[in-house]
N, C-alpha and C positions, 0 to 999 in steps of 0.2 A: 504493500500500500504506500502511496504517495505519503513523505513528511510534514506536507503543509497540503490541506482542502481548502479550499474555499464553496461553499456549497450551496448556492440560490440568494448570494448574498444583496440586500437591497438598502438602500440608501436614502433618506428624507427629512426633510425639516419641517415644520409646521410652520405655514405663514397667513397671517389674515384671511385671506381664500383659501385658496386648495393647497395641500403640499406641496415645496419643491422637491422633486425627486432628481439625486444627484446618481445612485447608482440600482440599476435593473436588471435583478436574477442574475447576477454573475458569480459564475463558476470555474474553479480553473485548480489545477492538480500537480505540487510542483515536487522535486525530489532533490537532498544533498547533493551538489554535485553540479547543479542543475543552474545556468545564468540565462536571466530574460529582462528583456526591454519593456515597457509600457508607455507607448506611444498617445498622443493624441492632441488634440486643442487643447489653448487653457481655459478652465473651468470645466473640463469633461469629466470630474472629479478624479483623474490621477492619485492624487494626492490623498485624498478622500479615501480611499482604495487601498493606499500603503497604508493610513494610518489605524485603518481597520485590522489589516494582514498583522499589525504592529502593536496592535489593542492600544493604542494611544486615541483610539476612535470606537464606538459601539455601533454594530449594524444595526438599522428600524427592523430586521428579519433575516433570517437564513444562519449559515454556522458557519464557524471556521475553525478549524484543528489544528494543531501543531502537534506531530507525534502522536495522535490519537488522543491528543489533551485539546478541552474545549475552553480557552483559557477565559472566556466571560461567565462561566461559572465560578470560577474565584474571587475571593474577597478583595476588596482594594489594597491590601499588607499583600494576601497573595499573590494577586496581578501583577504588582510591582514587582514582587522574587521574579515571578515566571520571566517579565520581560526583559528585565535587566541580565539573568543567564541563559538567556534563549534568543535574543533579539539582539541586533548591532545597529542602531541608526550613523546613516550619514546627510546632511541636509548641504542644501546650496549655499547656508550659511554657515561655518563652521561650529559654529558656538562654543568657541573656548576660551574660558571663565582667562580674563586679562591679567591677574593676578600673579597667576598662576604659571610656571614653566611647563616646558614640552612636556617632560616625565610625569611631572603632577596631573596636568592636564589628562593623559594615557590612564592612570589609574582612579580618574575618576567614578570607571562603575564599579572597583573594587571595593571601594569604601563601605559598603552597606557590610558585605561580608567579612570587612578586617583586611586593609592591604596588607598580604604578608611577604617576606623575603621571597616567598612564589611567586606574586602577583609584580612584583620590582620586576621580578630576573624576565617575567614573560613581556613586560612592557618595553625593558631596554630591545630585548630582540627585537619587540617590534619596530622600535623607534628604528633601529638600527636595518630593517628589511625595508624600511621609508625612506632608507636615506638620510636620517637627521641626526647621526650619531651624535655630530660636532655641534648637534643646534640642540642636544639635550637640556640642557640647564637654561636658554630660553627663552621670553616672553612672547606671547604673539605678536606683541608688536613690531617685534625683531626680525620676526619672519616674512618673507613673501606669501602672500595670495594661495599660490601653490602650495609653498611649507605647510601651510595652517592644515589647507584641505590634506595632507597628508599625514599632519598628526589624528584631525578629525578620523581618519581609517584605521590608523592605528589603537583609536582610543576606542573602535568600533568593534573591533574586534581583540582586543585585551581578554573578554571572560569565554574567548572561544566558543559564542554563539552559534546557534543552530543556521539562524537567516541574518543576514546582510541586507540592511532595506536602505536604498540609497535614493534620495528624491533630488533630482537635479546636480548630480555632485560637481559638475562640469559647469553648473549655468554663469559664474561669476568669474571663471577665468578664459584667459586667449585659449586660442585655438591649439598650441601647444601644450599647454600648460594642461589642457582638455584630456588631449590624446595622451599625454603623461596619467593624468588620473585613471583615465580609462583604462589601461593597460594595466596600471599597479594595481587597482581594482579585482581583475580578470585574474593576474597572476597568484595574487593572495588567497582570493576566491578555493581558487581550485587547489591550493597548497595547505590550506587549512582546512579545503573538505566543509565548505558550507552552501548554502543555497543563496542565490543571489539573485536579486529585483532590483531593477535599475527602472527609476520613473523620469525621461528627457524630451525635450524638445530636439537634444544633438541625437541628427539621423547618423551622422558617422559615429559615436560611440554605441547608439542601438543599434548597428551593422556588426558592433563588433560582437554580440552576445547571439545566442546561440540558438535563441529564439524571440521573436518578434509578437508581442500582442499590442490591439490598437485597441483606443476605451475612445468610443463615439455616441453620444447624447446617451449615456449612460449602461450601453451593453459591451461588452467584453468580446473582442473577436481575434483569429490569429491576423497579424498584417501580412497584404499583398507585397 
């Protein structure tokens, strides 16, 4: 059986008239191992879609699994376990805490669990599989554009999650800088043995995965 379902899932808001419905009966069946694209218009709910697959979002209907765990039956203490050792977000935006150095920044989702002398040794590697050996110690500020989004991957994968949910990771930087993410992405991906959703507007980085679905006025299709 597939490690992530998705299964009839539907999406809506309640608005003075009739509901906006953002996503309709979609279903799709993904496995470790396994990198895909999620193409489409903006506001086709994309986004919406990851953040369901990511329980950072509740469907109006249908189910999603991970592992055969339905993780909206869980309490909010448990949700949060589940996704933080099960899920790796990466966003358009980096989001790393300014404060903070590379290496700090990396064992961010360790913390809930007690960063241990484990959770150091597997963050330097990462830093160090990113390329940032020498930018360890730090600030985002210090870093390029690029750097940042490359700690952001690192930090995504630190508690060697199940899925890799990247929403735009390419949308803020040049066209190089792109195909650099995209590559390190795909490389780590399949080195670490995790399932990987890419949500872009870049046709050349969704070229580069392995499969292609397109999300248009809210149903879920493979792309031509």
């Amino acid at each position: 059986m597939a490690d992530l379902v998705v299964s009839n899932v539907a999406k809506s808001y309640p608005t003075r008239d009739e509901p906006l419905v953002v996503l309709r009966d979609i279903s799709v069946e993904l496995s470790i191992g396994e990198n895909v694209a999620i193409l489409g218009p903006s506001g086709s709910g994309k986004s919406t879609l990851l953040h369901i697959i990511g329980t950072l979002d509740t469907p109006t209907s249908g189910e999603v699994t991970l592992r055969d765990q339905d993780p909206f039956q869980l309490n909010e203490p448990q949700l949060a376990k589940f996704r933080n050792e099960n899920i790796g977000f990466i966003f358009q935006d980096h989001h790393l805490l300014p404060q903070l150095s590379v290496l700090e920044n990396v064992l961010i989702p360790t913390i809930a669990s007690g960063a241990s002398s484990d959770a150091t040794a597997r963050a330097k590697d990462l830093i160090d599989r990113v390329g940032l050996s020498p930018r360890m110690d730090h600030r985002p500020a210090e870093l390029s554009g690029g750097e940042r989004q490359r700690v952001a991957v690192a930090r995504a994968l630190v508690q060697n999650p199940m899925a890799l949910l990247a929403d735009e990771p390419s949308g803020s930087l040049d066209r190089t800088h792109a195909n650099a993410i995209a590559r390190l992405l795909l490389d780590l991906q399949q080195q670490e043995k995790t399932l990987l959703i890419v949500v872009t507007h870049n046709i050349d980085l969704a070229n580069l995965m392995s499969r292609r679905l397109e999300l248009d006025d809210g149903r879920l299709s493979e792309a031509t």
